[in-house]
FIMAR-789707 format. One record per residue (C-alpha): residue number from 1; x, y, z; residue in one letter. Coordinates in nm, 2 decimals. Layout:
<recs>
<NUM <X Y Z> A>
...
</recs>
This chain:
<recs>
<1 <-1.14 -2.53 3.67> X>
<2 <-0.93 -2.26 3.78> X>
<3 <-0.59 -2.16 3.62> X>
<4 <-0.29 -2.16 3.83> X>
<5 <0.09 -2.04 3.80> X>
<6 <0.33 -2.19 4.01> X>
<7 <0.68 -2.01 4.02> X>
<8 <0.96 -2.20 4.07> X>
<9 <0.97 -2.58 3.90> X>
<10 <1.22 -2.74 4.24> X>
<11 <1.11 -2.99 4.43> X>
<12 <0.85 -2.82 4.61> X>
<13 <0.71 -2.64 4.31> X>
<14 <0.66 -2.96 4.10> X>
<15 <0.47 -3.14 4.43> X>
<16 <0.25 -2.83 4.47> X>
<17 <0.16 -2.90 4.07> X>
<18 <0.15 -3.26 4.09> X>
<19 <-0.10 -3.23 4.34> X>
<20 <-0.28 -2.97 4.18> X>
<21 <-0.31 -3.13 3.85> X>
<22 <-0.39 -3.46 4.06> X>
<23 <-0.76 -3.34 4.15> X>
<24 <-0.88 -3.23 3.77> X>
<25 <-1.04 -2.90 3.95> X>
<26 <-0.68 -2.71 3.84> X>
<27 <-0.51 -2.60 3.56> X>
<28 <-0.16 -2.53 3.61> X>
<29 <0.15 -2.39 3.45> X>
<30 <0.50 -2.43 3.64> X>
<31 <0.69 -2.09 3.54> X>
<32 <1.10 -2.13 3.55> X>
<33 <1.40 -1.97 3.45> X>
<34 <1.58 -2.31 3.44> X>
<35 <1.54 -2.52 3.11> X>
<36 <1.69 -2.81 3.30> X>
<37 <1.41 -2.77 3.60> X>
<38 <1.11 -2.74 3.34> X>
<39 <1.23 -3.07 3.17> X>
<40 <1.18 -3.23 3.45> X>
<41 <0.83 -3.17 3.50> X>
<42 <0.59 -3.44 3.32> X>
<43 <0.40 -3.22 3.07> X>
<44 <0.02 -3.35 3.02> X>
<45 <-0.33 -3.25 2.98> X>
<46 <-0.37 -2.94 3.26> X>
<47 <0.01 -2.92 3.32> X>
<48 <0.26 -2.74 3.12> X>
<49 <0.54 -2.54 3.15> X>
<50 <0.68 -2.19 3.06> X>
<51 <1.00 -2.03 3.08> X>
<52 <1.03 -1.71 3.25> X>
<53 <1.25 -1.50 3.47> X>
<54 <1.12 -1.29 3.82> X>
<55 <1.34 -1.06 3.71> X>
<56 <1.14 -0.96 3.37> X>
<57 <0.90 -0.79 3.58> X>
<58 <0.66 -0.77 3.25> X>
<59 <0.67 -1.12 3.15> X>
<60 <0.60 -1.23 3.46> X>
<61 <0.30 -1.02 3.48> X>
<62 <0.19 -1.17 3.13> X>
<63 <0.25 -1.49 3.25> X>
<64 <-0.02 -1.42 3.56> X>
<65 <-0.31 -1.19 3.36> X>
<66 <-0.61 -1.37 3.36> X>
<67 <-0.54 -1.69 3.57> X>
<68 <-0.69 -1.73 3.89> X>
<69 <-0.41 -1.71 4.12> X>
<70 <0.04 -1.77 4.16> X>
<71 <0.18 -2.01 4.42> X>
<72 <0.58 -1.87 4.47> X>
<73 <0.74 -2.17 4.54> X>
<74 <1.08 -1.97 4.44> X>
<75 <1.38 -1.88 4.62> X>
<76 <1.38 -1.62 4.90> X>
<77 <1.52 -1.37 4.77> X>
<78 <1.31 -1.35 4.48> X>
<79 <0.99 -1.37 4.63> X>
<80 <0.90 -1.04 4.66> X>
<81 <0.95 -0.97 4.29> X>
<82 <0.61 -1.23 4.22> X>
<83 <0.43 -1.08 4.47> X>
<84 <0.48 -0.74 4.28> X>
<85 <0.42 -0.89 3.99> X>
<86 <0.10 -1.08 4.11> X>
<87 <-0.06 -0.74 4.27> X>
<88 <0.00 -0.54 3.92> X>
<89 <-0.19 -0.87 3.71> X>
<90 <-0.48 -0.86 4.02> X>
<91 <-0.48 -1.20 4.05> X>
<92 <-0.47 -1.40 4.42> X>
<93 <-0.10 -1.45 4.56> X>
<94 <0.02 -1.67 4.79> X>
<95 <0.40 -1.84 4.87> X>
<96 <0.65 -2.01 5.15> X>
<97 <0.89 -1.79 5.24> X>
<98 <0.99 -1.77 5.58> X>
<99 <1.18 -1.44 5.56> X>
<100 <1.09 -1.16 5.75> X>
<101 <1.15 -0.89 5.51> X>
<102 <0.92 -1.07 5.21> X>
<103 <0.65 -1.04 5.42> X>
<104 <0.67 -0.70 5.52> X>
<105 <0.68 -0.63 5.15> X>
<106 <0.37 -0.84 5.09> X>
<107 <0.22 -0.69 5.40> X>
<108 <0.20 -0.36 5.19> X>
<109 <0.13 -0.48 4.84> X>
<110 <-0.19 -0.61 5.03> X>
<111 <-0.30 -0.24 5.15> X>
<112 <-0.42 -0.17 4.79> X>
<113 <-0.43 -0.50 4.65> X>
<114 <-0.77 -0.62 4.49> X>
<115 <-0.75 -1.00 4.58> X>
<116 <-0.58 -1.20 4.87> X>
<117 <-0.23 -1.20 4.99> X>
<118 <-0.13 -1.51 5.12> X>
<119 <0.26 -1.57 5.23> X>
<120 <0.37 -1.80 5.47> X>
<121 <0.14 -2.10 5.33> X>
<122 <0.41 -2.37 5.43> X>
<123 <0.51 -2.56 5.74> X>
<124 <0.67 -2.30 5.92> X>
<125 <0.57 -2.03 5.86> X>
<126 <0.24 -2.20 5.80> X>
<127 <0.10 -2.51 5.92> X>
<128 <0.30 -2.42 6.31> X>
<129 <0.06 -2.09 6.34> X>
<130 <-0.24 -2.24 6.28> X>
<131 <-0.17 -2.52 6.53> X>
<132 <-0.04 -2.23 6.78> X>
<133 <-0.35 -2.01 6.74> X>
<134 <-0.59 -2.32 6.78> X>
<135 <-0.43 -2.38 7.11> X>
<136 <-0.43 -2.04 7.19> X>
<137 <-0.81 -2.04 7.17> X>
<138 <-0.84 -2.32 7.45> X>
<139 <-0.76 -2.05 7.69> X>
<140 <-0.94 -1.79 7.85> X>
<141 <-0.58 -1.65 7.92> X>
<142 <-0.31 -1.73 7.73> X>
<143 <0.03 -1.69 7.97> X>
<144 <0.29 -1.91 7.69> X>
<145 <0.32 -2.03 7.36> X>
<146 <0.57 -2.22 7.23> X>
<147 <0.66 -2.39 6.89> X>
<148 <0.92 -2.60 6.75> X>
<149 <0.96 -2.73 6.41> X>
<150 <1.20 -2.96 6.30> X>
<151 <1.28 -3.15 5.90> X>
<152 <1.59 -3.40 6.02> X>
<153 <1.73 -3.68 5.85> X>
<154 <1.57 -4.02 5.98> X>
<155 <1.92 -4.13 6.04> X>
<156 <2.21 -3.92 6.10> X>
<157 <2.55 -4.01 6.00> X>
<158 <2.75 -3.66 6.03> X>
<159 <2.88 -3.42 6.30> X>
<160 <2.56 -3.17 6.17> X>
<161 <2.33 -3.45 6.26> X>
<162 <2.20 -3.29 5.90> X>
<163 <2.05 -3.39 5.49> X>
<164 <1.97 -3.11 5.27> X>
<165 <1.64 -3.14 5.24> X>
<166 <1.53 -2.79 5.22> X>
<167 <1.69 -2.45 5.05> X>
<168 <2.05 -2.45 5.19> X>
<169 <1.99 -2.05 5.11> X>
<170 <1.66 -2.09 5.33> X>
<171 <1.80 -2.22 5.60> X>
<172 <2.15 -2.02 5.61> X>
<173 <1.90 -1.69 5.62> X>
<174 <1.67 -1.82 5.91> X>
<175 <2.01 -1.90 6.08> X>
<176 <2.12 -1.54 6.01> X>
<177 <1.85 -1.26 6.08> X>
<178 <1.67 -1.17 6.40> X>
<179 <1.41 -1.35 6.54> X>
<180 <1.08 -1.25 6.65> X>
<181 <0.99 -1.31 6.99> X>
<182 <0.73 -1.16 7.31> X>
<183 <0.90 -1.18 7.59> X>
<184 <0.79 -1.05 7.91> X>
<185 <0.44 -0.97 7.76> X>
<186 <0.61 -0.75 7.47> X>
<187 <0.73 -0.76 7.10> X>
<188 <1.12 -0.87 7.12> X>
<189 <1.34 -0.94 6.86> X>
<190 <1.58 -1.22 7.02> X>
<191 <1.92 -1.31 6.81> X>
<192 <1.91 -1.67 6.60> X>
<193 <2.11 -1.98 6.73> X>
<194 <2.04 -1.86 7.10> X>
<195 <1.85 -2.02 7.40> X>
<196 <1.93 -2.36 7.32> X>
<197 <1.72 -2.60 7.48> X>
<198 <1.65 -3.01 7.50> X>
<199 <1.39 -3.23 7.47> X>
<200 <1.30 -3.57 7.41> X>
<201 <0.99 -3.68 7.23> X>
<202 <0.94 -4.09 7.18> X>
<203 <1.23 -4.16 7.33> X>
<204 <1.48 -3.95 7.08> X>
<205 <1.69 -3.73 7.19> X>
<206 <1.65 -3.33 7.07> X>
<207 <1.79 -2.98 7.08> X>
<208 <1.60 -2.62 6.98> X>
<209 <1.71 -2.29 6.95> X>
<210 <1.60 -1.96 6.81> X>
<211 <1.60 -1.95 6.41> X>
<212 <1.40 -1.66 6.20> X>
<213 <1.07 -1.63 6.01> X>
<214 <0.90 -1.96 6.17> X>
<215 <0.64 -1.76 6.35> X>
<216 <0.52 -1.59 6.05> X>
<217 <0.30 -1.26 6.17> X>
<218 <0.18 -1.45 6.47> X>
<219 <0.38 -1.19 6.74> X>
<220 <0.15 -0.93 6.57> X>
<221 <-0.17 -1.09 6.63> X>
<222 <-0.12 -1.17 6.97> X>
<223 <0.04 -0.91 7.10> X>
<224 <-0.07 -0.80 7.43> X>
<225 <-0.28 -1.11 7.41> X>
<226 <0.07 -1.38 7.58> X>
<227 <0.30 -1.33 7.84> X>
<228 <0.59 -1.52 7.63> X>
<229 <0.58 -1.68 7.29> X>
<230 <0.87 -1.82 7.09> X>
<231 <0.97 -2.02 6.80> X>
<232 <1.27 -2.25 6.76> X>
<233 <1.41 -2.48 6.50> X>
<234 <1.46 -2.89 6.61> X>
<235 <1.77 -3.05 6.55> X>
<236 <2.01 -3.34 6.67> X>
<237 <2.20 -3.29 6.96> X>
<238 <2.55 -3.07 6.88> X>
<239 <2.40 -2.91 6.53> X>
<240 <2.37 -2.55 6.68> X>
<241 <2.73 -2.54 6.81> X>
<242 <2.82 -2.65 6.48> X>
<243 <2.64 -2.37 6.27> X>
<244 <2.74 -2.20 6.52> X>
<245 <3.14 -2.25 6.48> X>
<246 <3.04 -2.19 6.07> X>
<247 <2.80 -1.86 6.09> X>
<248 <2.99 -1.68 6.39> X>
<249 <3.33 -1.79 6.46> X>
<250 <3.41 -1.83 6.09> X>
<251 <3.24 -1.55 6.00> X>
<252 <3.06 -1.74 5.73> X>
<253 <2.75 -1.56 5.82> X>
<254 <2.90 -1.29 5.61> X>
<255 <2.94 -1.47 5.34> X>
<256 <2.64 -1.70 5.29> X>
<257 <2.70 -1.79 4.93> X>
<258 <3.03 -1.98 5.02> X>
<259 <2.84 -2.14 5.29> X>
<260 <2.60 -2.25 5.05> X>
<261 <2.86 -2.40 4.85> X>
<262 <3.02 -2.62 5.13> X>
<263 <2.73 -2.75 5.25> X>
<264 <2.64 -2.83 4.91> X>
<265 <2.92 -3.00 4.79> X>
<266 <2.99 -3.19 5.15> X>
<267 <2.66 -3.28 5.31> X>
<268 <2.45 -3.52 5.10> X>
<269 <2.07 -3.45 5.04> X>
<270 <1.81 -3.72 5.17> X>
<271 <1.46 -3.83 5.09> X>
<272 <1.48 -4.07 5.42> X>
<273 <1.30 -3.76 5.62> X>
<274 <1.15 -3.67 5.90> X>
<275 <0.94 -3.36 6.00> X>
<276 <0.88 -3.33 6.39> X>
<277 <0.61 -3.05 6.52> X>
<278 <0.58 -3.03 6.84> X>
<279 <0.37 -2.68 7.00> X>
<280 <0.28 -2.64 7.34> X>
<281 <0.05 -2.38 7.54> X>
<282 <0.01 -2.29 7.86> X>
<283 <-0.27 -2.07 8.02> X>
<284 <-0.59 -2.01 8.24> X>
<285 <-0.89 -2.21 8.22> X>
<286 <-1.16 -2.29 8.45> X>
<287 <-0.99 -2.13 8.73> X>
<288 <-0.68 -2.34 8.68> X>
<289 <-0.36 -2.31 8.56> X>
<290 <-0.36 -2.58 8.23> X>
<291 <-0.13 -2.70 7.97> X>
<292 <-0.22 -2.86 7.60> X>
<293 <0.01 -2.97 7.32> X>
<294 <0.02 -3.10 6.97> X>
<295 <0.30 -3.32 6.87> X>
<296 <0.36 -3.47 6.53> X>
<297 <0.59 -3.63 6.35> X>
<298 <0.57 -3.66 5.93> X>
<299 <0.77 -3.87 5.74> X>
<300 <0.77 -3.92 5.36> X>
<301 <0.42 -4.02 5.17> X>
<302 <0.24 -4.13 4.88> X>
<303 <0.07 -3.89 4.72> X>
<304 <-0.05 -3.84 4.36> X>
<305 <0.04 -4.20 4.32> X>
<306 <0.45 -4.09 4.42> X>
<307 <0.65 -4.08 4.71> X>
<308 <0.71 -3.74 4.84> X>
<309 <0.95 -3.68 5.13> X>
<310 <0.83 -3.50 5.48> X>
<311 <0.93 -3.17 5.37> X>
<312 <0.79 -3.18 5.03> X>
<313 <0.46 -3.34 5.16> X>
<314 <0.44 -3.10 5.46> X>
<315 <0.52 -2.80 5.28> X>
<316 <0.38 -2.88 4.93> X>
<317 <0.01 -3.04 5.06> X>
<318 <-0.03 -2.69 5.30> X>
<319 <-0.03 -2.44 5.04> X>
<320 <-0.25 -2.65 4.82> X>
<321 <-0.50 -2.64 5.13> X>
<322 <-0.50 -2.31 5.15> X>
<323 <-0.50 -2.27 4.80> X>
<324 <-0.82 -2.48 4.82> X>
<325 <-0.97 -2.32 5.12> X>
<326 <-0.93 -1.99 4.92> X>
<327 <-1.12 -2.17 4.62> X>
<328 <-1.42 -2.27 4.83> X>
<329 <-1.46 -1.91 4.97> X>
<330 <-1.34 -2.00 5.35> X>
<331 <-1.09 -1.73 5.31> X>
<332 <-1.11 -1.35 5.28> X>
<333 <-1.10 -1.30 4.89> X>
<334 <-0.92 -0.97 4.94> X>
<335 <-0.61 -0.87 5.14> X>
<336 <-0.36 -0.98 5.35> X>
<337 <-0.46 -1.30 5.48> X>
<338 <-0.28 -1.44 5.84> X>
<339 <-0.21 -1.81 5.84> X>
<340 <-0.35 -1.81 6.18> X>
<341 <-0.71 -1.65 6.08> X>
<342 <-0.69 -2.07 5.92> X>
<343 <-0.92 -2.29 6.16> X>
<344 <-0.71 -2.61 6.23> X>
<345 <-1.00 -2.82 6.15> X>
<346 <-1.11 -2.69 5.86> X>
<347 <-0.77 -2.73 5.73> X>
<348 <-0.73 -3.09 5.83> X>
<349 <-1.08 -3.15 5.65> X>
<350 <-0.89 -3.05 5.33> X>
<351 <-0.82 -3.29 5.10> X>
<352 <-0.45 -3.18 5.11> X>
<353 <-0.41 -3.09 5.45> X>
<354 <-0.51 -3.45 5.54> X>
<355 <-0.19 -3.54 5.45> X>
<356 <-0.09 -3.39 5.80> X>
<357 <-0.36 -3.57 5.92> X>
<358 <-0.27 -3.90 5.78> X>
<359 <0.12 -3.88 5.88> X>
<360 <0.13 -3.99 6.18> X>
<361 <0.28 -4.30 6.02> X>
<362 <0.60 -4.50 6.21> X>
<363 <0.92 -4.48 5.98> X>
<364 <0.85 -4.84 5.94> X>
<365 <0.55 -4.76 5.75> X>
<366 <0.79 -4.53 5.58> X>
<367 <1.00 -4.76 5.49> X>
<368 <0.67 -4.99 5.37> X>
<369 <0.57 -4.70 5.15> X>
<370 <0.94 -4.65 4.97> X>
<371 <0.96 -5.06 4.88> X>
<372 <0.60 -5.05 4.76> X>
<373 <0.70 -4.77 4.51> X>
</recs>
């Protein structure tokens, strides 16, 4: 059984060690500063609780020594402080952030670090590159690759066409910081809520545009290897010029916290979700110019005998699959590890990634899964 600490006790920490716990192969502790968020985890046999703050940088390295590895399933902005933490206790690291400059950080922790270094284990980062490099593969020359990730509301009643149903922090950030980008055959960093696009997939109606972090270090591993290869975040028609008016005309870009706080207080959250994936690649094979494409759409799921929504189950079940592939030795065991160096079908094998598998359910089975429970 192996001994796991998960930081952070939200909504996506206590799926990660629901799930966990679920399989009897893990014992696992969810760390917290919050009182309130560790009370509401169930304690039992293999799951407990301990309060601790990322900002104790030696407790939180007590808190690691001797298990087997820490899932950060914190906060953005305190990420980096458990990946610190996790390379001084030598134990195996991974998390979800989607910000750029975590990464980086992690990137060289890993240089001298004696087990793995894992970030970007969630849907996107996460899930989205290892889709995008198994497409790649098809190719004997890859000219475009392009992925969009979307978590909307299943029904839409506001000018945002938006739920919280993620980190309102998160998603103010991604909205906020360059994006990464090859454009033209080269490394590009291309500004967030630009080159708006829309699409329609089963007859709804979409828009994308350029948010940060959702590529994870996929521009680095095939650079010099795509003519043009981009990431955008799915939402409703009219969100972006929206955020838009908000971040840039308002200037409340510069001052994310009060952002926070009205979308907070005026937009209600939802468990009524939906994640949409859709990636598509475009290249040279056999002499021909060919296109493939993975499309996908996620909506909320039992699991571990509760409902989870889309985000929780998409985000929540791909760490734990990489957490298990890690386990099982199908993973370097030393390092920084890239989400896309993940082989699609080994990960849909996984007992949790078959949740992505398995999701292709109508939101009338959705609806199906919420009476039954």
């Amino acid at each position: 059984m192996k001994n796991i600490l998960v930081a952070g006790a939200g909504h996506i920490g206590s799926m990660i060690a629901e799930l966990l716990v679920s399989t009897s192969d893990y014992s696992v502790t969810v760390a917290d500063q919050s009182e309130t968020a560790l009370g509401a985890i169930a304690v039992r046999k293999g799951l407990d609780t301990l309060k601790v703050s990322v900002t104790d940088h030696d407790a939180l390295v007590a808190a690691m020594r001797g298990r087997f590895a820490v899932v950060s399933a914190a906060p953005y902005s305190v990420t980096a402080a458990i990946a610190e933490a996790a390379h001084e206790a030598r134990i195996h690291y991974l998390d979800l952030t989607e910000d750029v400059k975590t990464t980086q950080t992690v990137k060289e922790l890993a240089k001298t670090a004696t087990h793995a270094l894992i970030p970007q284990c969630g849907l996107a980062p996460g899930f989205i590159s290892i889709v995008g490099m198994d497409l790649a593969r098809r190719f004997e020359k890859l000219d475009t690759l392009r992925l969009r990730v979307g978590a909307l509301p299943q029904f839409p009643s506001n000018a945002l066409g938006y739920n919280l149903t993620w980190s309102t922090a998160g998603v103010i950030n991604e909205y906020c910081q360059p994006c990464e980008a090859i454009v033209a055959g080269r490394l590009a960093n291309v500004p967030p809520l630009e080159e708006l696009e829309h699409f329609a997939l089963d007859g709804v109606q979409y828009e994308a545009f350029n948010t940060s972090g959702g590529l994870g270090t996929l521009c680095e591993t095939l650079d010099g290897k795509v003519r043009s290869l981009n990431y955008r975040t799915i939402r409703y028609p009219g969100h972006r010029d929206a955020m838009k008016l908000l971040l840039q005309d308002l200037r409340l870009g510069e001052r994310p916290a009060v952002l926070a706080e009205v979308l907070e207080y005026a937009i209600p959250g939802t468990r009524q979700d939906v994640v949409v994936i859709f990636v598509t690649a475009t290249g040279q094979r056999n002499g021909r110019t060919w296109q493939e494409s993975y499309a996908h759409s996620v909506y909320p799921q039992m699991l571990a005998g509760r409902e989870w929504t889309a985000i929780q189950t998409t985000t929540a079940s791909a760490v734990c699959a990489v957490l298990d592939l890690l386990v099982a030795g199908r993973l370097p065991q030393r390092g920084f590890v890239r989400q896309e160096d993940i082989r699609l079908d080994e990960f849909l094998a996984n007992r949790f990634g078959r949740a992505y598998a398995d999701a292709g359910s109508t939101a009338a089975e959705a609806a199906l899964l919420r009476a039954a429970s």
